[in-house]
C-alpha positions in Angstrom: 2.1 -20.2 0.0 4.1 -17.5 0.6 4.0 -15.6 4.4 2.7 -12.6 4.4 5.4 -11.5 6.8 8.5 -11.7 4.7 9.4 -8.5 3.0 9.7 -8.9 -0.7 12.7 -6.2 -1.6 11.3 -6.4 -5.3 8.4 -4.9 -4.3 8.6 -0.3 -3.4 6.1 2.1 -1.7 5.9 5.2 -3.6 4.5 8.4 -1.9 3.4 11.9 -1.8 2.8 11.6 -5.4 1.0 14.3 -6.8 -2.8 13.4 -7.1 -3.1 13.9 -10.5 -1.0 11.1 -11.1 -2.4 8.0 -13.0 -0.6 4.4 -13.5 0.5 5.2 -16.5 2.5 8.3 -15.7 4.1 5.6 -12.8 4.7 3.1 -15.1 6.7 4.8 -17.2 8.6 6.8 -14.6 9.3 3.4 -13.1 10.0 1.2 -16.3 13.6 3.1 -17.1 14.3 0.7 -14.2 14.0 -2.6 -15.3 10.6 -4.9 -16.0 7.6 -4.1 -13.8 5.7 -7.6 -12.5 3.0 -5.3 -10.9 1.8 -1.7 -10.4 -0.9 -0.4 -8.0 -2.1 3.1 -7.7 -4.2 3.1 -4.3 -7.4 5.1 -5.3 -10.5 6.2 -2.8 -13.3 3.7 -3.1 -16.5 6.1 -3.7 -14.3 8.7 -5.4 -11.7 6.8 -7.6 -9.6 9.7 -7.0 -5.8 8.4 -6.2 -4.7 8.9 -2.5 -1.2 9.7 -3.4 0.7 6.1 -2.7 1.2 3.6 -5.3 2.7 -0.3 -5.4 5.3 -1.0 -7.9 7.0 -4.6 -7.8 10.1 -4.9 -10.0 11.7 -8.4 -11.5 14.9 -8.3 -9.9 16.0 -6.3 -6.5 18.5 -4.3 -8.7 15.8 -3.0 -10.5 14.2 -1.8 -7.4 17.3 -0.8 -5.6 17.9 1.7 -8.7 14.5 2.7 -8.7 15.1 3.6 -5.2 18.1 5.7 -5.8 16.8 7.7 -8.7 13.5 8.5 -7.6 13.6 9.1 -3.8 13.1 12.4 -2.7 12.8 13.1 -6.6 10.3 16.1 -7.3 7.7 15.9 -9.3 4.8 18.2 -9.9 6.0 20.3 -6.9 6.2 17.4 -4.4 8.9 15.2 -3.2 8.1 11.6 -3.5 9.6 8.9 -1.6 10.0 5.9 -2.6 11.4 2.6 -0.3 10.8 -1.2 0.1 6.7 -2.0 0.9 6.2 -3.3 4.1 4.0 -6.5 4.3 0.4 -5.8 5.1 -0.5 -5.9 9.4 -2.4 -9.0 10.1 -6.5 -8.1 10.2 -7.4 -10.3 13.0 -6.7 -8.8 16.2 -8.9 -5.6 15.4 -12.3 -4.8 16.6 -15.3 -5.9 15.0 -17.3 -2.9 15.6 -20.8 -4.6 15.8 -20.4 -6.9 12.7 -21.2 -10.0 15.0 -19.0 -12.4 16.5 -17.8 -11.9 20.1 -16.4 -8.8 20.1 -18.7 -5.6 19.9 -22.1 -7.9 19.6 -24.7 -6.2 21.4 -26.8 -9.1 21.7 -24.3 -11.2 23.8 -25.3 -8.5 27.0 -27.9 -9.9 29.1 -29.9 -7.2 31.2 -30.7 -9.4 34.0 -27.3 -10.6 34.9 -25.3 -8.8 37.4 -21.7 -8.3 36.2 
């Protein structure tokens, strides 16, 4: 299993893209660069609408080092996007819980009666 840690250069952030659009229009923006393994436009959950970032994980690093070049700080639909190597995701388990049980934040751990 990979670690989630290691920085995959294949693998670009794209942002400020315009909102309108879709993984299409990224895919073929993107393709010109060499074969795309994966593509992921980040979208709202209750909307669908896209939140302006997208995912896009080449074959090779050359691909995504031209990709890079080309399109960073390129302007499209009135906005300059940027486009650089993803960072891997933060690790999850050192945030709050915020009353979802457990230790942390669980309300019914507090007893009334004893002095603290």
């Amino acid at each position: 299993m990979e670690d989630s840690q290691t920085v995959n250069p294949n693998k670009l952030y794209l942002g400020n893209l315009p909102f309108s659009m879709l993984e299409d229009d990224i895919r073929t923006l993107c393709s010109e660069f060499g074969e795309i393994k994966e593509l992921k436009l980040i979208t709202d959950f209750a909307t669908g609408r896209s939140k302006g970032f997208a995912f896009v994980e080449f074959a090779t690093k050359e691909a995504a080092d031209a990709a890079i070049a080309a399109l960073d700080q390129k302007e499209i639909d009135g906005r300059a996007i940027f486009v650089k190597v993803a960072k891997p995701k933060a690790p999850r388990g050192d945030r709050p819980s915020f009353g979802r049980g457990g230790d942390r934040g669980d309300h019914r751990s507090f007893d009334r009666n004893k002095r603290y």
